[in-house]
N, C-alpha and C positions, 0 to 999 in steps of 0.2 A: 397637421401632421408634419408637414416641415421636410428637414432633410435628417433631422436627428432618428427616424425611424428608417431609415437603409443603412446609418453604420450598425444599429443595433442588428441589421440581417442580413450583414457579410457573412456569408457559410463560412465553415471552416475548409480551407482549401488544403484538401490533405489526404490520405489515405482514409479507410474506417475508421470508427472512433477506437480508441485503444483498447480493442478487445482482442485475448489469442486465437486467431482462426482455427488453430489445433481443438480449442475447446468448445466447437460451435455443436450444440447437443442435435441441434437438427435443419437441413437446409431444405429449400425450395425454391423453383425457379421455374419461371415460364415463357416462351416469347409471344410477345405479341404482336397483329399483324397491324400494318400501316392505314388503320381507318377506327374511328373516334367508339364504334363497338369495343372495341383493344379495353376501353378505360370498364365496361359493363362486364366482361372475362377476367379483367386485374381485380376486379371485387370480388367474384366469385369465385375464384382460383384461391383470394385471400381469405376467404370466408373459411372455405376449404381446411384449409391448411392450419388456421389456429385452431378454429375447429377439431382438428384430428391432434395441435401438439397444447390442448386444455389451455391456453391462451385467449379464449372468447371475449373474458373481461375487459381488454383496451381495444376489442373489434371497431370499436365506430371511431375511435382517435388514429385506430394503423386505417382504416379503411378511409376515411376521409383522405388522408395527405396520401396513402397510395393512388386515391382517386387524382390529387392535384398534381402528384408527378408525372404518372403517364400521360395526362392530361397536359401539361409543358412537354412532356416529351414529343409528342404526338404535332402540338402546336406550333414549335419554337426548331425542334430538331430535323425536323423535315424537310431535306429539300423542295424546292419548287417542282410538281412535276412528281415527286417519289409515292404518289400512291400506286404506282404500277408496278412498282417492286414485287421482284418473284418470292413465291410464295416462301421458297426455301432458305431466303433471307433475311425473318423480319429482324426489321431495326431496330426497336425496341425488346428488351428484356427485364423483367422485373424479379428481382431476386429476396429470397423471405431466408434470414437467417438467426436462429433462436440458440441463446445463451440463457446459464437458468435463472438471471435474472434481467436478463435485457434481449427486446426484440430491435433487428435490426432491415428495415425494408430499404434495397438499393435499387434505381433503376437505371439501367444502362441507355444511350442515344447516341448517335450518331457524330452530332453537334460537338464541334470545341466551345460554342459561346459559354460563358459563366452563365451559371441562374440569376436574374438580377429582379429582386422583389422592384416591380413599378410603384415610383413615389404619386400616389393617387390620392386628392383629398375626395375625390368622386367616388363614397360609396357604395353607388350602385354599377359601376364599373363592374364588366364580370371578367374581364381582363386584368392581370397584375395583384389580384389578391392570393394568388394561388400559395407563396411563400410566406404570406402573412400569416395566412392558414396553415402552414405545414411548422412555422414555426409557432405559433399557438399551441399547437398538437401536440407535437415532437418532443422529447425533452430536449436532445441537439437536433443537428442537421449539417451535412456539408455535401460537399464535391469535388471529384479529384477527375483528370482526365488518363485517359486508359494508359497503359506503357506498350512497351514495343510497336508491334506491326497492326495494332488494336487501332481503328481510330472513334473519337466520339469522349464521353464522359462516362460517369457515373454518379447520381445524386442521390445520396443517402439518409436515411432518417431513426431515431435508436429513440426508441420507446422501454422506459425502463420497466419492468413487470414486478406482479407483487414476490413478496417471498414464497417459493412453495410450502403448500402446507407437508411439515412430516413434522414424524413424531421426534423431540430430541432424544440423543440416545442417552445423554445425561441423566435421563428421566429412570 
């Protein structure tokens, strides 16, 4: 594997990928609480929700790398010490935002650290593949850190959807 497979998974460090928020046909968002259950609710929350906006079809490609974000988030973002965090603050948020033809899953944390895929030729490592996998999945991927008085990140992933089916009016 070498070192040539971490430039190929430098996120884009940037804002969303270039979609108008104005035009986001439908959003969802959920927090999650400070303990590794978080990552079994991000499934079903996501199940949920494509489910309800006819998006089913890329279920196991959003639901994997959903699983591998909170699943970094949860790992990597977490203070020492922060599972005791009050209920009324969880750290993690995972947000589901649908364009008609691109899904876009972000999850928010705590953390300033960059996501950094670990260069592992070991693979049964269950550490460090998590990016490899979300980039596998993903058609992109990035992460921007929050603005203002926000601290922590945002890691994002935009799964492009088929065309919907309608009738053309041409027809």
């Amino acid at each position: 594997m070498g070192t040539n497979g971490s430039t190929m998974l430098q996120p884009l460090r940037q804002g969303l990928p270039p979609l108008d928020p104005a035009a986001v046909s439908s959003a969802a968002s959920c927090a999650l609480p400070a303990r590794y259950e978080a990552v079994r609710e991000a499934r079903q929350f996501t199940r949920r929700t494509l489910d309800q906006w006819g998006t089913g079809e890329r279920f196991d490609d959003v639901c994997l790398v959903v699983s591998e974000l909170v699943t970094n988030a949860l790992r990597h973002a977490l203070p020492a010490g922060h599972a005791r965090v009050p209920e009324q603050t969880p750290p993690v948020r995972l947000h589901l935002m649908r364009w008609t033809e691109r899904l876009v899953c972000a999850v928010r944390d705590p953390s300033h650290d960059s996501p950094v895929a670990q260069d592992s030729d070991d693979f049964s490592a269950e550490s460090g593949r998590g990016l490899f996998l979300v980039d596998s999945f993903a058609d992109s991927w990035g992460w921007h850190p929050l603005a203002g008085t926000l601290h922590g990140k945002v890691v994002w992933a935009l799964f492009r959807l088929p065309h919907p089916a309608q009738s053309d009016p041409a027809e």
